[in-house]
C-alpha positions as CSV (number, residue, x, y, z in Angstrom):
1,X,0.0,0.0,0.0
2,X,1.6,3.4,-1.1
3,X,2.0,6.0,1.7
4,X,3.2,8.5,-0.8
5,X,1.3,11.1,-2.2
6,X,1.1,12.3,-5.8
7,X,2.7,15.9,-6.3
8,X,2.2,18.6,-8.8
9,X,3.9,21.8,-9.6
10,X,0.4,23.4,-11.0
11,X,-2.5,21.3,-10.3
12,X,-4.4,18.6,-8.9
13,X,-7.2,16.5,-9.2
14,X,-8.5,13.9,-7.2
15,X,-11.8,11.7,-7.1
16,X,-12.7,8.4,-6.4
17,X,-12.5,7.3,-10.5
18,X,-9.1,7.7,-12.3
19,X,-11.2,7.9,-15.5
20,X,-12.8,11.1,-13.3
21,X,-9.8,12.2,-12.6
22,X,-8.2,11.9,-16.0
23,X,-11.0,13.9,-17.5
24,X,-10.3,16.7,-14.8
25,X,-6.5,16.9,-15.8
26,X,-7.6,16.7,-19.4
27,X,-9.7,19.7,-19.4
28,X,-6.7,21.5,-17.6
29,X,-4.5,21.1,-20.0
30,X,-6.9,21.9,-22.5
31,X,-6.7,25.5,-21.2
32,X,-9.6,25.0,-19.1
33,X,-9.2,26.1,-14.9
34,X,-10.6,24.1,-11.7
35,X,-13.8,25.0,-11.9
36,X,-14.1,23.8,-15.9
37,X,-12.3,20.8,-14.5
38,X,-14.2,20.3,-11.2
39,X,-17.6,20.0,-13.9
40,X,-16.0,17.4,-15.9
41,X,-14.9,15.4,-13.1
42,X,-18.5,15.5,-11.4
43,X,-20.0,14.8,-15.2
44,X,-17.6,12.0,-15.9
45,X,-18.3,10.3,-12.0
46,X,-22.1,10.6,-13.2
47,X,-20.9,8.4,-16.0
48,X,-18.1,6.3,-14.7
49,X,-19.4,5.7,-11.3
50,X,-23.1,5.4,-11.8
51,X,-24.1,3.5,-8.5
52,X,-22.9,6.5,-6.0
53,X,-23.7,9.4,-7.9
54,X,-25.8,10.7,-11.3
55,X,-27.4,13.0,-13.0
56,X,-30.4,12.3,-11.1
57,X,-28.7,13.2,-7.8
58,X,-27.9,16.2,-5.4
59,X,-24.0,17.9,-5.1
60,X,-22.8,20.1,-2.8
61,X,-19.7,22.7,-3.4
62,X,-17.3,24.9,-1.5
63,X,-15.1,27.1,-4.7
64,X,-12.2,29.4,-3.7
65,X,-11.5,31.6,-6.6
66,X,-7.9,33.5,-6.7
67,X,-9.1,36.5,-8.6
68,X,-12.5,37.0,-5.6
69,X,-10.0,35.8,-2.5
70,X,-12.5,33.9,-0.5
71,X,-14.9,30.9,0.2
72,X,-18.2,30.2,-1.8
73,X,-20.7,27.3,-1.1
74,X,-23.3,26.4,-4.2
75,X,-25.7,24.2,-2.7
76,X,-26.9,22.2,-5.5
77,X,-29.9,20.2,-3.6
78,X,-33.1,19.5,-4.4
79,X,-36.4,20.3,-3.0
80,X,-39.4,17.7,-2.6
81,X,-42.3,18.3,-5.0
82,X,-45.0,20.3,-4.2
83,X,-47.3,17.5,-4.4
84,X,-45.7,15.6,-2.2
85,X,-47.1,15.6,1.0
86,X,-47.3,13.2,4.1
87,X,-50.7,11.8,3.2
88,X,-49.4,10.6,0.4
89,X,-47.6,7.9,3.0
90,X,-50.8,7.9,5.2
91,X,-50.9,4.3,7.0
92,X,-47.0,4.0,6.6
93,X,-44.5,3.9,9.0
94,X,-41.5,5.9,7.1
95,X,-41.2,7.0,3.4
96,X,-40.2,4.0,1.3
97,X,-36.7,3.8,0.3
98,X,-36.8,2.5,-3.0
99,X,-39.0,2.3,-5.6
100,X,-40.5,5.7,-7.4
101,X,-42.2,6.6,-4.4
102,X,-38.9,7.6,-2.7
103,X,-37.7,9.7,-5.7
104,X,-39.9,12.7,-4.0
105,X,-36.9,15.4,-4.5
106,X,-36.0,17.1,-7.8
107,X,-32.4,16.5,-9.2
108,X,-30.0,19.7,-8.7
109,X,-26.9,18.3,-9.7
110,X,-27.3,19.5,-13.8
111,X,-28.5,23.2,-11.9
112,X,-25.0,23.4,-10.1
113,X,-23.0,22.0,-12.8
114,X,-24.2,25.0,-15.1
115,X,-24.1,27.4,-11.9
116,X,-20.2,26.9,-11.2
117,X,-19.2,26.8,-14.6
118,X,-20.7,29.9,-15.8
119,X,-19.8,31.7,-12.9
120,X,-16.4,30.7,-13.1
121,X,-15.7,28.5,-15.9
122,X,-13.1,29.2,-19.2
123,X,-14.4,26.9,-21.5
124,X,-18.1,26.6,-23.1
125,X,-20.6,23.8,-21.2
126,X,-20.7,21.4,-24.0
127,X,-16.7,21.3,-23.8
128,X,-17.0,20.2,-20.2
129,X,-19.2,17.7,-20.3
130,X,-17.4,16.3,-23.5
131,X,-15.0,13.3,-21.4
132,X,-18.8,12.1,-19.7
133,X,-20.7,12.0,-23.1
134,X,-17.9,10.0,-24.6
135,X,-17.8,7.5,-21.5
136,X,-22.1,6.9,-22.3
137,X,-21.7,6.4,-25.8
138,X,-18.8,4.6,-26.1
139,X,-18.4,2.9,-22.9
140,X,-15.9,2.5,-19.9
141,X,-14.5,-0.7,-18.2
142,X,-17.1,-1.3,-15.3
143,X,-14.9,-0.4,-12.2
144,X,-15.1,-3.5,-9.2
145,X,-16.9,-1.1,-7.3
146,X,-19.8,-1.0,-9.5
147,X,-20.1,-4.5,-9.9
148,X,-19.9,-5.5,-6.3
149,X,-22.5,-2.7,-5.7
150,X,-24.5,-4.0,-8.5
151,X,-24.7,-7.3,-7.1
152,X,-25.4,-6.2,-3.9
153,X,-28.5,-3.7,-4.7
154,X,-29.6,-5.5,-8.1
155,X,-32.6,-6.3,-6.5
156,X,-33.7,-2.8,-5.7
157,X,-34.0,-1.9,-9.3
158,X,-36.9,-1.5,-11.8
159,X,-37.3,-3.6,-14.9
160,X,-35.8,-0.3,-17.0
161,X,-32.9,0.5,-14.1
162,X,-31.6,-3.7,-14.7
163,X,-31.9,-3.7,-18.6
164,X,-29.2,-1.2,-18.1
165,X,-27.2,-2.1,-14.8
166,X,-27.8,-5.7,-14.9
167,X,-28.0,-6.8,-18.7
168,X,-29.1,-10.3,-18.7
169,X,-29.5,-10.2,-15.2
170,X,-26.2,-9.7,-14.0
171,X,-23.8,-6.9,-13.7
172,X,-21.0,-6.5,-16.8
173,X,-17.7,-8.5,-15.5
174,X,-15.4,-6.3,-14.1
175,X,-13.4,-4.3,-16.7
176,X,-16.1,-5.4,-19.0
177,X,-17.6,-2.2,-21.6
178,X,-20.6,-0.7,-20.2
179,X,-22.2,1.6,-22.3
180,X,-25.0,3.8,-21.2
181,X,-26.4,5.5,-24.6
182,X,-29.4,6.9,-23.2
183,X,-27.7,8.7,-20.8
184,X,-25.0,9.6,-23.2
185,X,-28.3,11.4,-25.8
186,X,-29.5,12.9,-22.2
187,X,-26.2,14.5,-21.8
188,X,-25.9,15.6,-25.9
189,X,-29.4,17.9,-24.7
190,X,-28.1,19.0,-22.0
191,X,-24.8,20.5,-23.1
192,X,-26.7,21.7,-26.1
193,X,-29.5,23.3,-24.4
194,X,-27.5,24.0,-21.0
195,X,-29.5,23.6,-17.5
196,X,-32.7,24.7,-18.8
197,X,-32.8,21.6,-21.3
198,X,-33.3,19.7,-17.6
199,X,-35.6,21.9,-15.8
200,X,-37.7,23.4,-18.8
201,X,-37.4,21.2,-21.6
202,X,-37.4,17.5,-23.3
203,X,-35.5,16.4,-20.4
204,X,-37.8,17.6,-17.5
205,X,-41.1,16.6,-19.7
206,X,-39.7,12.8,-20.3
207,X,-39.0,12.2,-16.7
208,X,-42.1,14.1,-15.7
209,X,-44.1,11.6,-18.2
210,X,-42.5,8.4,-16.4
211,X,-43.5,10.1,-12.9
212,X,-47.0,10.1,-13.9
213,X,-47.0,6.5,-15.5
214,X,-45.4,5.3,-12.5
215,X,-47.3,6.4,-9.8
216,X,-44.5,9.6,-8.7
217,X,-45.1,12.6,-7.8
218,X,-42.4,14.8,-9.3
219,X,-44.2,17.0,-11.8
220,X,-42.9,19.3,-14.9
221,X,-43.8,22.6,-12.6
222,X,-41.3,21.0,-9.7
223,X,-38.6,20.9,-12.2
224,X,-38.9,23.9,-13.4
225,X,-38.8,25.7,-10.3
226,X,-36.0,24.6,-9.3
227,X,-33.0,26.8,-8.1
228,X,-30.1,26.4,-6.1
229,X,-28.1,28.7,-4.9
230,X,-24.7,30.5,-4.0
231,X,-24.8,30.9,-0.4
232,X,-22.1,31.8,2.3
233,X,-20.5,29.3,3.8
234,X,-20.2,28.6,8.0
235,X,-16.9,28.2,8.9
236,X,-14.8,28.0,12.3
237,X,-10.7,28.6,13.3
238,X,-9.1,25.9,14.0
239,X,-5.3,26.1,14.6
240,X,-4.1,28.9,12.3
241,X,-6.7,27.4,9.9
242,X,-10.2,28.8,9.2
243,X,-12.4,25.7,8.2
244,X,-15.2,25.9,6.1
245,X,-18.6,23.7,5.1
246,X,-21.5,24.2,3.2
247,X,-24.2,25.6,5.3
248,X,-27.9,23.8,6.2
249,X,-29.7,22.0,4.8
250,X,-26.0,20.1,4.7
251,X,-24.7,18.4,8.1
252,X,-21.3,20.1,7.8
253,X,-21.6,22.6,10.7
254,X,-21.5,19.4,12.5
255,X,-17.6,18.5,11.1
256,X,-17.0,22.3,13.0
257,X,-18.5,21.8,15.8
258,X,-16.5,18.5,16.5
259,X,-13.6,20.7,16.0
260,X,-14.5,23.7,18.1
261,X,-14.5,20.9,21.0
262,X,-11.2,19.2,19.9
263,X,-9.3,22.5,20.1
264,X,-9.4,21.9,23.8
265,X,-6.9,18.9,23.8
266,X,-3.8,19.2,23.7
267,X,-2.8,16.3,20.5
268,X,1.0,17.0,21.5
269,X,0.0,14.6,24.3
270,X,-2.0,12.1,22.0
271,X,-0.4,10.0,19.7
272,X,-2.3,9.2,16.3
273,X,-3.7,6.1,16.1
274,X,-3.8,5.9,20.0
275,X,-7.0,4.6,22.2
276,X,-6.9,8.2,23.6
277,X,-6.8,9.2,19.6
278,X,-10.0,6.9,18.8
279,X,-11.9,7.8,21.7
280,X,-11.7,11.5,22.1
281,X,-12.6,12.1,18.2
282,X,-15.5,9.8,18.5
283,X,-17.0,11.4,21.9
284,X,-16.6,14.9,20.3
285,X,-18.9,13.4,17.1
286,X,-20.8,11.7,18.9
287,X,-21.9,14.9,20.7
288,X,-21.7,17.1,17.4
289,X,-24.2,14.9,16.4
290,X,-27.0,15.1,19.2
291,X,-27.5,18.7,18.7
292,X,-27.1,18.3,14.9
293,X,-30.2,15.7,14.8
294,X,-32.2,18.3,17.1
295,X,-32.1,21.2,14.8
296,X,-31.2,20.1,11.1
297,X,-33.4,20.7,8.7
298,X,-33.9,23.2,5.7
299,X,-33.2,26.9,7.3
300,X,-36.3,27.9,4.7
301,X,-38.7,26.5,6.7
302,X,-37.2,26.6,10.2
303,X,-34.2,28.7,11.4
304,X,-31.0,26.4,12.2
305,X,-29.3,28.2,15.4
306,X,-25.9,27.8,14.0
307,X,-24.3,31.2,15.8
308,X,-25.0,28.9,19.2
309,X,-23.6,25.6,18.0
310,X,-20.8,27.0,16.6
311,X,-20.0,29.6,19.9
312,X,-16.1,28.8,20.8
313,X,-17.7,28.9,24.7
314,X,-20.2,26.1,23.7
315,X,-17.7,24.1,22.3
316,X,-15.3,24.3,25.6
317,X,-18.5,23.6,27.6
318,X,-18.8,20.3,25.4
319,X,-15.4,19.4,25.5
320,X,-15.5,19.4,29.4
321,X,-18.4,17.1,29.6
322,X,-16.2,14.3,28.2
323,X,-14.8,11.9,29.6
324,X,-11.5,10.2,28.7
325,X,-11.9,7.1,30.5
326,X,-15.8,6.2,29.2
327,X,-17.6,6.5,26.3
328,X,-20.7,8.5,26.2
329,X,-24.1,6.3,25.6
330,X,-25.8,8.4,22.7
331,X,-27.9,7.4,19.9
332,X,-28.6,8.2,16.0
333,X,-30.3,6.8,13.0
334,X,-29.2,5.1,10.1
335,X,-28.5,7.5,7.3
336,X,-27.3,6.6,3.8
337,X,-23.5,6.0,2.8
338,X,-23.2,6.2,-0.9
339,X,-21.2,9.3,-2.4
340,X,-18.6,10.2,-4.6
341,X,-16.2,13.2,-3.2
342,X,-13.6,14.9,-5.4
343,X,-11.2,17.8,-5.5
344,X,-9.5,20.3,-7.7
345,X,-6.7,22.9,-7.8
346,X,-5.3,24.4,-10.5
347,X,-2.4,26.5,-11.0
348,X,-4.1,30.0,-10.7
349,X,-4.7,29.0,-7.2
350,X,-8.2,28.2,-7.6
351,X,-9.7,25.6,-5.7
352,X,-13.0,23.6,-5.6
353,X,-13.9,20.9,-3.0
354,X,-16.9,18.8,-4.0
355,X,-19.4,16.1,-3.6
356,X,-22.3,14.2,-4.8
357,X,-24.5,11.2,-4.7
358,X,-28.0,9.7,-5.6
359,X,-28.4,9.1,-1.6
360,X,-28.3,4.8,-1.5
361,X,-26.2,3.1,-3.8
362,X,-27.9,3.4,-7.0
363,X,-30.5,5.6,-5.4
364,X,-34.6,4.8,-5.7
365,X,-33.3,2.6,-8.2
366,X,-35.8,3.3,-10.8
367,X,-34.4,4.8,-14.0
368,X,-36.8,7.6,-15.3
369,X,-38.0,6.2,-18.9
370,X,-35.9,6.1,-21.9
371,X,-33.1,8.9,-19.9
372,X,-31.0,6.9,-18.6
373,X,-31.1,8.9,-15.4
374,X,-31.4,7.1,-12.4
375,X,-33.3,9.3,-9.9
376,X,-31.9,9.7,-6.2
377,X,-34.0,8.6,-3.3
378,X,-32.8,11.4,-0.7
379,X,-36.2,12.7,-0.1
380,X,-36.8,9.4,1.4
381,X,-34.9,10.8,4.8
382,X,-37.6,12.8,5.5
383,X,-40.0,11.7,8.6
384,X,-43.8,11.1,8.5
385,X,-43.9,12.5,11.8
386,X,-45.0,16.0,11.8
387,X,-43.3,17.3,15.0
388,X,-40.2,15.9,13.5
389,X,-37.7,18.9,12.6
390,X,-37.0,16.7,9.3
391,X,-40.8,16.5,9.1
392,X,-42.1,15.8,4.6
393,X,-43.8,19.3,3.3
394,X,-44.2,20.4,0.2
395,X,-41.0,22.4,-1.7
396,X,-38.6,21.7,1.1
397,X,-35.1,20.5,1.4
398,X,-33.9,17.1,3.2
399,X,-31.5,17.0,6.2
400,X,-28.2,16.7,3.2
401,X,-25.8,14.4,4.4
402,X,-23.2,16.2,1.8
403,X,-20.0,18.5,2.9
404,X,-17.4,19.2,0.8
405,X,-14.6,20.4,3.6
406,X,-12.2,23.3,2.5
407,X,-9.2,24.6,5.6
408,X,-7.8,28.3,4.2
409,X,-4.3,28.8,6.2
410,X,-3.6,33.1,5.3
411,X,-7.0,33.4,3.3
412,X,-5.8,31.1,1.3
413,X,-6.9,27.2,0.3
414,X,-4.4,24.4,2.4
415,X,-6.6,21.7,2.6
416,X,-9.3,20.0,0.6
417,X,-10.9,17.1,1.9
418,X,-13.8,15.4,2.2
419,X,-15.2,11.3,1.9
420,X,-18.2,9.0,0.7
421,X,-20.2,8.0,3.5
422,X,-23.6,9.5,5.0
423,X,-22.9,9.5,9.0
424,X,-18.9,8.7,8.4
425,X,-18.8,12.0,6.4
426,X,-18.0,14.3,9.6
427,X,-16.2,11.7,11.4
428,X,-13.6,10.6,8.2
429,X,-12.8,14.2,7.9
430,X,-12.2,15.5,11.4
431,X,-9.7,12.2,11.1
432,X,-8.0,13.5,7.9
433,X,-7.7,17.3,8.9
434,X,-6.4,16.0,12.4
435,X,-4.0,13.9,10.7
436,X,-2.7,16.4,8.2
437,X,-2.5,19.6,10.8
438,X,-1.6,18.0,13.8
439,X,0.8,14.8,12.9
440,X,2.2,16.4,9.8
441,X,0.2,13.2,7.3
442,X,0.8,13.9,3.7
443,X,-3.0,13.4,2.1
444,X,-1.9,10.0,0.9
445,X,-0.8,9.0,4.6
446,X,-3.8,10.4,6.0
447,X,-6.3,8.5,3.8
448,X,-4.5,5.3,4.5
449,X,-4.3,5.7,8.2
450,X,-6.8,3.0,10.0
451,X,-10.2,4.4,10.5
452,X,-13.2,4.1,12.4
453,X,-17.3,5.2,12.2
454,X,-19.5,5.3,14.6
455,X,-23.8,4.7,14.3
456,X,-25.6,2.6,13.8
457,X,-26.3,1.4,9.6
458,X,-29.6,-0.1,8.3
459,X,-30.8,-3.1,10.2
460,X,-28.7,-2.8,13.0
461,X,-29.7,-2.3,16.7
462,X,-27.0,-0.8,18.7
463,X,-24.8,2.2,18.3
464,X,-21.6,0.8,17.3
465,X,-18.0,1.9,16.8
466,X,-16.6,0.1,13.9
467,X,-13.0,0.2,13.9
468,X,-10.5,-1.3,11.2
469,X,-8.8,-4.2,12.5
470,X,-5.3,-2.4,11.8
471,X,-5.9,0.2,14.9
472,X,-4.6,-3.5,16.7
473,X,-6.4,-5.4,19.2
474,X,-4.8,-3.2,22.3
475,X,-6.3,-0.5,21.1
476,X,-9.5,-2.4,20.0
477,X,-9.8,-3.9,23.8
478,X,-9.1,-0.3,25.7
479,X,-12.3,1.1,23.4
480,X,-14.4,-1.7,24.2
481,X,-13.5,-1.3,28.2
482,X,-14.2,2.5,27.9
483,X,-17.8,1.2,27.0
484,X,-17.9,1.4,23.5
485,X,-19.4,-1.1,21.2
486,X,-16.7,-1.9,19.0
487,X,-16.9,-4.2,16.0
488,X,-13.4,-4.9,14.3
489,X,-13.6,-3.9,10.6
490,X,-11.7,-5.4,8.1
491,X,-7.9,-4.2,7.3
492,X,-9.2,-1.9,4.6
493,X,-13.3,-1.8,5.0
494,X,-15.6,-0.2,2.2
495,X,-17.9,0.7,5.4
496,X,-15.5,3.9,5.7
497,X,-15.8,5.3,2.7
498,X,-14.0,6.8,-0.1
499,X,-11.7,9.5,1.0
500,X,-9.8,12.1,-0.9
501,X,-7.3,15.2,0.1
502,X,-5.0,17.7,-1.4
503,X,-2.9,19.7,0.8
504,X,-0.8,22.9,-0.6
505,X,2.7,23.6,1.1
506,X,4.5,26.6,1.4
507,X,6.3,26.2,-1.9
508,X,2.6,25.8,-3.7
509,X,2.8,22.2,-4.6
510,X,0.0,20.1,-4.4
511,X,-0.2,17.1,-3.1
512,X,-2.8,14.4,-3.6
513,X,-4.0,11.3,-1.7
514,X,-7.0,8.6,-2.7
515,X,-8.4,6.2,-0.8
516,X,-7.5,2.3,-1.3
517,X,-11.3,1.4,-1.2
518,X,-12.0,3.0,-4.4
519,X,-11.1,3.0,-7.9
520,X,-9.8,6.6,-7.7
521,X,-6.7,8.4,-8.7
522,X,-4.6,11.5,-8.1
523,X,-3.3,13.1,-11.2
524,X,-1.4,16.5,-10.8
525,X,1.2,18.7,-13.1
């Protein structure tokens, strides 16, 4: 396993797909800067990687322009249709999560890709999305990833989703050609037409048809209200660094938060990979996450008190109520995993940090008509209840389990980070950014580092703290006697995600780090 990172003079891409990645260095040396690059990496991972993320799903991004001098966050999410209302569940205990009942929230990822590269972007649309329409038409060599997850969810999928993914019944071999034309003529519209070809035209009227037929409840007037938006980020200083997130509906306040309480230990005294490592980053989630299940939800329809979670004096008052000898007994619910995360710097000194996903790995699993888009079941997270904060209502946006992280050192970008994984998001990156700032990781070393998540996954009872087998069995034995429930992992589990950082020294090099559990690559010049 290489501990080495990749290093470039100029630039850097990584994702979790070196066809992704190759696609983003392309367009770089075609002329084109990060934020060209950054589109053609999220197109080509809608191509490439069609089981985490699509053109039928959500994305959320943090962009650092050189020439502007500070943060952005687009938050490219969608809202549930304004149809779509709890009685539409009555009798049901929880919004199905499969099926074209759970497809409740329009798509926002075409919206955002148009958003960041007309804002920011050198080259024309169509010339973006160029590498993703030639991976549909003419096909890629299916990645392991898919066709384990194919395997594993195959049965979630409609008749139209498994003529495509599971052709004869069963997934391409691995390496096989998988072509996707439907998606690849889907794509020809949209760079044609740009975003409104998906919110106001063929696009939006085809899947809008299929709703109807179906039984959904997405309709042509849903799509074409959609809008996301550039919004300010939240942020938080943390060791010379200020840290930011996208703001609610995302969960990254959260990822501050956690900080905000670590800041109070001193990790001269800690040594990485220790029990005392393990257990104070977990009990400083864990309790990131009680308040962030109390309050999250979309900000539209009830405020999110972010200037009191985020309060430095909060965060010492938290960081005193731990305890280093026992774990905290806390609880949370299951929340989805599947994601794709990627990263790109370029030689101007811009910078984005992004992610995306169709929620569950391959989403609702229905594929909208003759599209080729397979639409995300993230509305599906909403509760029935109505004194829920997450409560279903018309128009409204999901508790978003996205956050691309960004760290500026001097106003300017140091770290981009961020990892697959719904609940492991927050957790994966406080390990990375500790890692990196406090033990002096490369990305590479970082990423590789044994991990651990905490919470519970679908099906599962207890609260549990899943812990790669590499942390050793000392360490694994002085968790489990601090009362946590530990499971031992394997050496390198998929259940931790996908991560993926680029740090930028002093001299201005980049350097890049993917994780081992993917198929992903870091490419930099």
């Amino acid at each position: 396993m290489t501990t080495g990172p990749v290093i470039g003079t100029k630039t850097m891409v990584v994702s979790p797909h070196y066809l992704a990645s190759a696609a983003g260095a392309g367009i770089l040396q075609k002329g084109g800067n990060a934020f060209d690059a950054a589109v053609a990496v999220s197109a080509t991972l809608a191509v490439v990687y069609p089981h985490m993320t699509g053109l039928g799903g959500d994305a959320f991004w943090l962009t650092y322009s050189a020439g502007e001098g500070h943060v952005r966050a687009y938050n490219g999410s969608g809202r549930s249709g304004y149809g779509v209302r709890r009685d539409r569940y009555a009798g049901e205990a929880a919004i199905p999560r499969r099926g074209i009942r759970s497809a409740i929230t329009v798509p926002g990822m075409a919206d955002s890709w148009a958003a960041v590269q007309r804002q920011y972007g050198r080259l024309t649309f169509g010339e973006v999305l160029e590498p993703a329409i030639g991976y549909a038409s003419a096909g890629f060599p299916l990645s392991p990833d898919q066709h384990g997850g194919s395997i594993l969810a195959g049965a979630a999928l409609t008749p139209e989703a498994a003529a495509i993914y599971l052709p004869g019944g069963r997934p391409p071999a691995v390496h096989g050609k998988f072509v996707q034309t439907q998606l690849a003529g889907t794509l020809r519209l949209l760079a044609a037409g740009g975003r409104d070809a998906f919110y106001k035209g063929a696009i939006a009227q085809d899947i809008a048809n299929y709703m109807h037929a179906a039984g959904g409840y997405l309709t042509r007037d849903d799509f074409a209200d959609h809008h996301g938006e550039w919004v300010d980020p939240v942020s938080t200083d943390y060791h010379g660094h200020t840290v930011y997130q996208a703001p609610p509906n995302s969960q990254g306040f959260a990822a501050l938060m956690a900080l905000n309480i670590l800041e109070h230990f001193d990790f001269g005294n800690i040594e990485q990979g220790s029990y005392e490592y393990y257990h104070l980053l977990a009990e400083a989630l864990k309790l990131s996450f009680r308040d962030r299940d109390q309050v999250l939800t979309d900000p539209a329809f009830r405020p999110v008190p972010l200037d009191q979670l985020l309060d430095k004096q909060y965060g010492g008052q938290l960081a005193a109520s731990i305890s280093m000898q026992r774990a905290a007994v806390l609880g949370s619910e299951p929340i989805g995993r599947d994601t794709a995360y990627a990263a790109v710097v370029d030689g101007e000194g811009n910078a984005v940090s992004f992610i995306q996903s169709l929620y569950f790995e391959f989403g609702s699993g229905a594929v909208a008509g003759e599209t080729g888009i397979l639409l995300q079941n993230r509305g599906s997270f909403f509760s029935l209840d109505p004194a829920h904060i997450n409560t279903l209502e018309p128009h409204k946006r999901t508790f978003h389990t996205l956050m691309p992280a960004m760290a500026c050192k001097d106003g300017k970008p140091a770290f981009l980070y961020g990892t697959q994984g719904g609940e492991g998001q927050p957790q994966t990156q406080t390990m990375l950014l500790t890692r990196m700032l406090h033990y002096g990781m490369n990305p590479q070393e970082a990423v590789n580092a044994p991990r651990f998540v905490w919470g519970r996954t679908w099906g599962e009872p207890t609260q549990e703290l899943k812990v790669e087998k590499r942390a050793g069995q000392l360490v694994l034995d002085e968790l489990a006697a601090a009362g946590h429930i530990v499971r031992q992992a394997g050496e390198y589990d998929g259940i931790m995600g996908h991560a993926h950082a680029i740090a930028i020294d002093g001299n201005g090099y980049r350097s890049g780090g993917t994780d081992p559990r993917c198929d992903g690559a870091a490419i930099g010049w």
